[in-house]
C-alpha positions as CSV (number, residue, x, y, z in Angstrom):
1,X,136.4,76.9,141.0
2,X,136.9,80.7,141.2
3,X,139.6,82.1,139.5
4,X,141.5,83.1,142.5
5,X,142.1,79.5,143.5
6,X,142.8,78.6,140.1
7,X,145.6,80.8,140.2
8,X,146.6,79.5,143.6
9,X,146.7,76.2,142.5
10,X,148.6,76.4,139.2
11,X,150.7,78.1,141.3
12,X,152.0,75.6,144.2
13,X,151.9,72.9,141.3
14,X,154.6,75.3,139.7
15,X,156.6,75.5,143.1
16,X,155.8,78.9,143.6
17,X,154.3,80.2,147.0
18,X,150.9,81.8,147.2
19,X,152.2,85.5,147.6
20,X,153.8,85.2,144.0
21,X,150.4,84.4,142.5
22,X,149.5,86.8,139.7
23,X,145.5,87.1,139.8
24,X,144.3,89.3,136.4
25,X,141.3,90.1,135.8
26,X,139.8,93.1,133.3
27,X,139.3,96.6,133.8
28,X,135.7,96.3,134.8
29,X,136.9,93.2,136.7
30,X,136.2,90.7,134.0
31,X,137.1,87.2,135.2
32,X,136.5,87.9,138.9
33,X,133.0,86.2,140.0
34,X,130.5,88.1,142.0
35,X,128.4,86.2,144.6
36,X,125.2,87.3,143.2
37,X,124.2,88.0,139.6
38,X,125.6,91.2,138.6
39,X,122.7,94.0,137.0
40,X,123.7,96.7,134.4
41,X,122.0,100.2,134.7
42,X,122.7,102.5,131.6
43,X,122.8,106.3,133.0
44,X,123.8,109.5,130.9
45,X,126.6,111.6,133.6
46,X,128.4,114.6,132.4
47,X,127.2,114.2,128.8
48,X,128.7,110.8,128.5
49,X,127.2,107.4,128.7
50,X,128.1,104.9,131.6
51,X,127.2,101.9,133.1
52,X,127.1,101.2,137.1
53,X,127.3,97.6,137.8
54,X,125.1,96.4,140.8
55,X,123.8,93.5,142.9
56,X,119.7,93.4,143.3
57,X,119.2,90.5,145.3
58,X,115.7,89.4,146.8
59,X,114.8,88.3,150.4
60,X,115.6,84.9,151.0
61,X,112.7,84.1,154.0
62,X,109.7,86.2,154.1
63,X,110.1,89.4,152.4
64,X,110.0,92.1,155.3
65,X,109.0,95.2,152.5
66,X,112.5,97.2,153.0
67,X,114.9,97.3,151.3
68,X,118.9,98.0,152.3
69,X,121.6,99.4,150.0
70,X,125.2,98.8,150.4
71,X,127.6,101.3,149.6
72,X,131.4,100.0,148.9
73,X,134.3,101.1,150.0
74,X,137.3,103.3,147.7
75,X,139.2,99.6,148.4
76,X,136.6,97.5,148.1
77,X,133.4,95.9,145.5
78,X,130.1,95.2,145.8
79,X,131.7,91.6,146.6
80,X,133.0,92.3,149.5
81,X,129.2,92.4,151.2
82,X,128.5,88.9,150.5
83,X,128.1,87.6,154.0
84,X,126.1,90.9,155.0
85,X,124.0,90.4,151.5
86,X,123.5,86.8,152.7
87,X,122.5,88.1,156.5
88,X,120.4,90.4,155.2
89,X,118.6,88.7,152.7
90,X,118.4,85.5,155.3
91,X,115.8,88.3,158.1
92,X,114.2,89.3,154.8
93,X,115.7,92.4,153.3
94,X,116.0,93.1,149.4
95,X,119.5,94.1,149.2
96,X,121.4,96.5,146.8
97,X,124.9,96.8,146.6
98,X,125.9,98.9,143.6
99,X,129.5,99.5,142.2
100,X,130.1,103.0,141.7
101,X,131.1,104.9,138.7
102,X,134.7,104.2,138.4
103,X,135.0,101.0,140.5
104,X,134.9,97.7,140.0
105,X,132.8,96.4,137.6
106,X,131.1,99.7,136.5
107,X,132.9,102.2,133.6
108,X,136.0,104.1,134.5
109,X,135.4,107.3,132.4
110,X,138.7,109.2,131.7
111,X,137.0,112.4,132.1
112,X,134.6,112.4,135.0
113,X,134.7,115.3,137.8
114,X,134.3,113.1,141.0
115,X,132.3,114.2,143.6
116,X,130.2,112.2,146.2
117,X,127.3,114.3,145.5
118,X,127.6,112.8,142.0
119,X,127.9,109.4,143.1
120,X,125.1,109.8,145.3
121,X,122.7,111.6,142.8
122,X,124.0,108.2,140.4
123,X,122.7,106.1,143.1
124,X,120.1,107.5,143.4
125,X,118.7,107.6,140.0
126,X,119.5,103.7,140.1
127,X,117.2,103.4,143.4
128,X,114.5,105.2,141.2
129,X,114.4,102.9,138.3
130,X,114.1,100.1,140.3
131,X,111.0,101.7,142.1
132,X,113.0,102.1,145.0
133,X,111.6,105.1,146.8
134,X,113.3,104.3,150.3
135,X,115.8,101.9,152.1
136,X,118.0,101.5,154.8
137,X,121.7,102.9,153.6
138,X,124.8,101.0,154.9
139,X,128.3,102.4,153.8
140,X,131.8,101.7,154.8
141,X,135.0,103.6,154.0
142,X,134.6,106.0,151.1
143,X,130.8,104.3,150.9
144,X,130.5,105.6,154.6
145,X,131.0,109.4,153.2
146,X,128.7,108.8,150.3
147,X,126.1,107.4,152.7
148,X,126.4,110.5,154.7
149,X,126.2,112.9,151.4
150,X,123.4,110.8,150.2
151,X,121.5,111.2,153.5
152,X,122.2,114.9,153.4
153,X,120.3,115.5,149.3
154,X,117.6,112.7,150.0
155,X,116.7,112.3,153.3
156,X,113.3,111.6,152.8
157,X,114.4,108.1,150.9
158,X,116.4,107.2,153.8
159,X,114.9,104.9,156.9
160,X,118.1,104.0,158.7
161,X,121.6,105.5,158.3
162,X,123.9,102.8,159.1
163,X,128.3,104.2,158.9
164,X,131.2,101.1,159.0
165,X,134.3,103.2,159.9
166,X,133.8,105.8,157.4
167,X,136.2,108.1,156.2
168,X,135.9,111.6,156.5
169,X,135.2,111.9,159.9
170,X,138.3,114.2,160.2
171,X,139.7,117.2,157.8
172,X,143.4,115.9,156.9
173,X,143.9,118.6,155.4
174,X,142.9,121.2,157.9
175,X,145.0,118.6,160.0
176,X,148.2,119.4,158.3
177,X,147.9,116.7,155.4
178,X,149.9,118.1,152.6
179,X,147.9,118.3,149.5
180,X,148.7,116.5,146.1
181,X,147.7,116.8,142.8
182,X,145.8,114.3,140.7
183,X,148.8,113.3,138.4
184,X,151.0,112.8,142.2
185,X,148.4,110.4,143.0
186,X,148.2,108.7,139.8
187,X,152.0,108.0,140.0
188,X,151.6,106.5,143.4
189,X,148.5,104.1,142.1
190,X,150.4,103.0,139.6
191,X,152.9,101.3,142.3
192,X,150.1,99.3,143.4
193,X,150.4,95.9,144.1
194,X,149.3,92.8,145.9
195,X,152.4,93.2,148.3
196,X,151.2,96.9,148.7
197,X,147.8,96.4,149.0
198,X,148.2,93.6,151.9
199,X,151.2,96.0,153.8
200,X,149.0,98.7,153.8
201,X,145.4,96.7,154.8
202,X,147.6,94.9,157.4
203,X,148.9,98.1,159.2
204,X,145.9,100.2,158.8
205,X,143.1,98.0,158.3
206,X,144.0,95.3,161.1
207,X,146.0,96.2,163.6
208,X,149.0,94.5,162.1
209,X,146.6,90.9,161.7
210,X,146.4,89.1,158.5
211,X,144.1,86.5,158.2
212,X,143.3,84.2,155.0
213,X,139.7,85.3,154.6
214,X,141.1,88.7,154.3
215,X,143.3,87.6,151.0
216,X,140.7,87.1,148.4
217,X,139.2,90.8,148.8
218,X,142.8,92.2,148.4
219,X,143.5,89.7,145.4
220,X,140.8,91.1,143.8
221,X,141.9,94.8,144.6
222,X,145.1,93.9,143.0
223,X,144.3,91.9,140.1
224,X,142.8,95.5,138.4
225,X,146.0,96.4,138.6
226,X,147.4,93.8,137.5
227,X,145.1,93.5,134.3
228,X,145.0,95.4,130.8
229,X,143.2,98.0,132.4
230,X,146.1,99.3,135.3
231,X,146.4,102.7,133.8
232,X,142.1,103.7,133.3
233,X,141.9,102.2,137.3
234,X,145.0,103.8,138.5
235,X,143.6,107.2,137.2
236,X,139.8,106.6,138.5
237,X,141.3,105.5,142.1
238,X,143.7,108.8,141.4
239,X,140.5,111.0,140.8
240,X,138.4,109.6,143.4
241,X,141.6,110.1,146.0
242,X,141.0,113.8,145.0
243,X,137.8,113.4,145.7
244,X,138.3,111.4,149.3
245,X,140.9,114.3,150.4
246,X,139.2,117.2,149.3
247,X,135.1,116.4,150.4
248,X,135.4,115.8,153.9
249,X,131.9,114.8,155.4
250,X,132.8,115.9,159.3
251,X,131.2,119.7,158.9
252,X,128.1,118.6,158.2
253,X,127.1,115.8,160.7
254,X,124.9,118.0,162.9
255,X,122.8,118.3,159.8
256,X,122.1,114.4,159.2
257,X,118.3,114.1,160.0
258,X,117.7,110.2,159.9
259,X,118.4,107.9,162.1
260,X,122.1,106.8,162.3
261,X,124.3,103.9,163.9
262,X,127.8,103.9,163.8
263,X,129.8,100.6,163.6
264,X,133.6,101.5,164.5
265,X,136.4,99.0,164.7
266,X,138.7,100.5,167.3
267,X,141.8,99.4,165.7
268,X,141.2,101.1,162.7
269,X,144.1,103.9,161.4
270,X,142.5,104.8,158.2
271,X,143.6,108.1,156.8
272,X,143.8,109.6,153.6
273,X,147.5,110.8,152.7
274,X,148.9,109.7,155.9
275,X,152.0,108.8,153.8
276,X,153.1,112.3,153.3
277,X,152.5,113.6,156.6
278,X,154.9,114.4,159.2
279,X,155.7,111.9,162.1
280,X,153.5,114.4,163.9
281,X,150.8,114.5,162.1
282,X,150.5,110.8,161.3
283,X,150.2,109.9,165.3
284,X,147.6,112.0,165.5
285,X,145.4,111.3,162.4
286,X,143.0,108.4,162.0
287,X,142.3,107.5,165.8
288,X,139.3,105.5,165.5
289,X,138.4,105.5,169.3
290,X,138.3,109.1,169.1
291,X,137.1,109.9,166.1
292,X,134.0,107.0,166.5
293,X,132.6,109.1,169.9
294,X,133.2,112.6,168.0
295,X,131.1,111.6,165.2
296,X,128.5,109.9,167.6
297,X,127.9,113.1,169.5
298,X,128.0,115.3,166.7
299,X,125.2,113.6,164.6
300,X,121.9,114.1,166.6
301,X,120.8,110.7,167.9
302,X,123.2,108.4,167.2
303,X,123.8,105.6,168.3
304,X,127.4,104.3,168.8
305,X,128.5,100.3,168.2
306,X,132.2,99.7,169.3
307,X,134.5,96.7,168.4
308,X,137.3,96.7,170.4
309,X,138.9,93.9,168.8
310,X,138.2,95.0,165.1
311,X,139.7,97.4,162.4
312,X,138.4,99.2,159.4
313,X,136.0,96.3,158.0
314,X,134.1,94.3,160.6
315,X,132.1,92.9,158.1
316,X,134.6,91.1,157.0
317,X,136.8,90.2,160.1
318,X,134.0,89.0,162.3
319,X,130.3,88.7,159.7
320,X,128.4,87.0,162.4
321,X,129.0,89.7,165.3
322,X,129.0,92.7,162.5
323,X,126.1,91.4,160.8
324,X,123.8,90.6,164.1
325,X,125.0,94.1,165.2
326,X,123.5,95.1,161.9
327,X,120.3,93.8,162.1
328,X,119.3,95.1,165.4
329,X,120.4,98.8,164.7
330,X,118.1,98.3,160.7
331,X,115.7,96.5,163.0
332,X,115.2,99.5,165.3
């Protein structure tokens, strides 16, 4: 039994309702099960040694040859692909699906200068060990703008670009965002919560839907918090917010040179900092609909997939449309 339901369980045995139960779990997410075996690669970044956690799972038919990497969200693991890992690996794609320096199951350096060049070049250097010279790259979220940087530096080891409501696609701050400093964001992660966590997936994320298969993804979210390790995640979700606000990706989409489908949930709201903006500026920012057919033109050749019905993670709403979506844009 996962730990989740464990906790569940004990819980309604005690009387207590589900939304009281406390899941905890380490600050590399110790006690939290992964789907898949989870694969250590040792690096040397900014004269420290680290350790990226990742999924390296085979075809599970016929081996096609290609290979398709997953890139996580800022709110999300490596996890959180298992039903696209499973798709994937099901038509015959190896499938990697990395945690990134400061998430999840990987190290959460105290001194690390963010960027998503630098997680990009760190995924990269992964994708080299294991002989990987070129795949199909699927991000969403914050993995969305990596994806993009990543196609940018190596475009020659990308085959098919493939964006799930990715971030970026808008400057907040040139939209009238007002900026923060590391330690303001800190202080706000440290608030974080289950409760938190499924308010804000609910109203930005959903469209105001809350489903049970959404629960165990946000349990898992919270249960970092909720472990020994709150204050090292709270500051590496703090730097990487930095990082999120201050990198947008949107400038530089008439440069992408691969082949790119976007996926784009219509109700998604997604916006960095929305919080702090005025009434103004937060009915403007984060518009989905628009933002999906802005990106589409701007990259050259791209190819648009709308769900109309959908938010900020498809894959995880609705697997079986997302995933057969997937397949045909990879399959291309």
């Amino acid at each position: 039994m996962r730990p989740v339901f464990r906790l569940l369980t004990l819980s309604l045995a005690l009387g207590a309702t589900p939304a009281l139960a406390a899941d905890t779990y380490g600050p590399r997410l110790e006690g939290f099960e992964y789907p898949y075996p989870v694969h250590t690669f040792a690096l040397e970044s900014q004269q420290q040694k680290l350790e990226m956690a990742y999924l390296d799972v085979p075809a599970a038919g016929t081996p096609n040859g290609r290979t398709a990497v997953l890139l996580h969200g800022k709110n999300f693991c490596a996890a959180t692909w298992r039903d696209t890992i499973s798709a994937l690996t099901q038509a015959g794609y190896r499938v990697i699906a990395p945690d990134q320096v400061g998430f999840c199951k990987s190290s959460k350096p105290a001194g690390y200068q963010y960027s998503l060049a630098q997680l990009a070049a760190n995924t990269h250097a992964l994708l080299q060990q294991l002989g990987i010279e070129r795949a199909s790259v699927v991000g969403h979220s914050m993995g969305g703008m990596l994806a993009i940087r990543y196609a940018l530096l190596f475009p020659a080891s990308v085959e098919r670009l493939a964006l799930v409501d990715p971030i970026g696609l808008e400057d907040w701050k040139a939209e009238g965002v007002p900026w923060r400093s590391v330690d303001a964001w800190y202080a706000g992660e440290l608030k974080t919560d289950f409760a938190s966590i499924q308010r804000y997936q609910r109203e930005v994320y959903y469209g105001g839907d809350w489903k049970p298969e959404y629960e165990q993804w946000a349990r898992m979210q919270a249960g970092l918090y909720a472990g020994p390790g709150k204050q090292a995640v709270a500051w590496s979700q703090a730097l990487t917010s930095d990082m999120v606000f201050n990198q947008p990706v949107v400038y530089e989409l008439p440069k992408l040179t691969v082949p790119t489908t976007l996926f784009i949930g219509l109700k998604d709201r997604t916006a960095i900092g929305r919080d702090a903006a005025s009434p103004e500026v937060r009915a403007r920012i984060g518009n989905y609909p628009a933002l999906g057919k802005r990106a589409a033109a701007a990259i050259p050749g791209a190819r648009l997939v709308e769900f109309a019905d959908l938010g900020h993670s498809p894959q995880v709403q609705d697997p079986a449309r997302f995933n057969a979506a997937l397949l045909e844009a990879l399959g291309d």
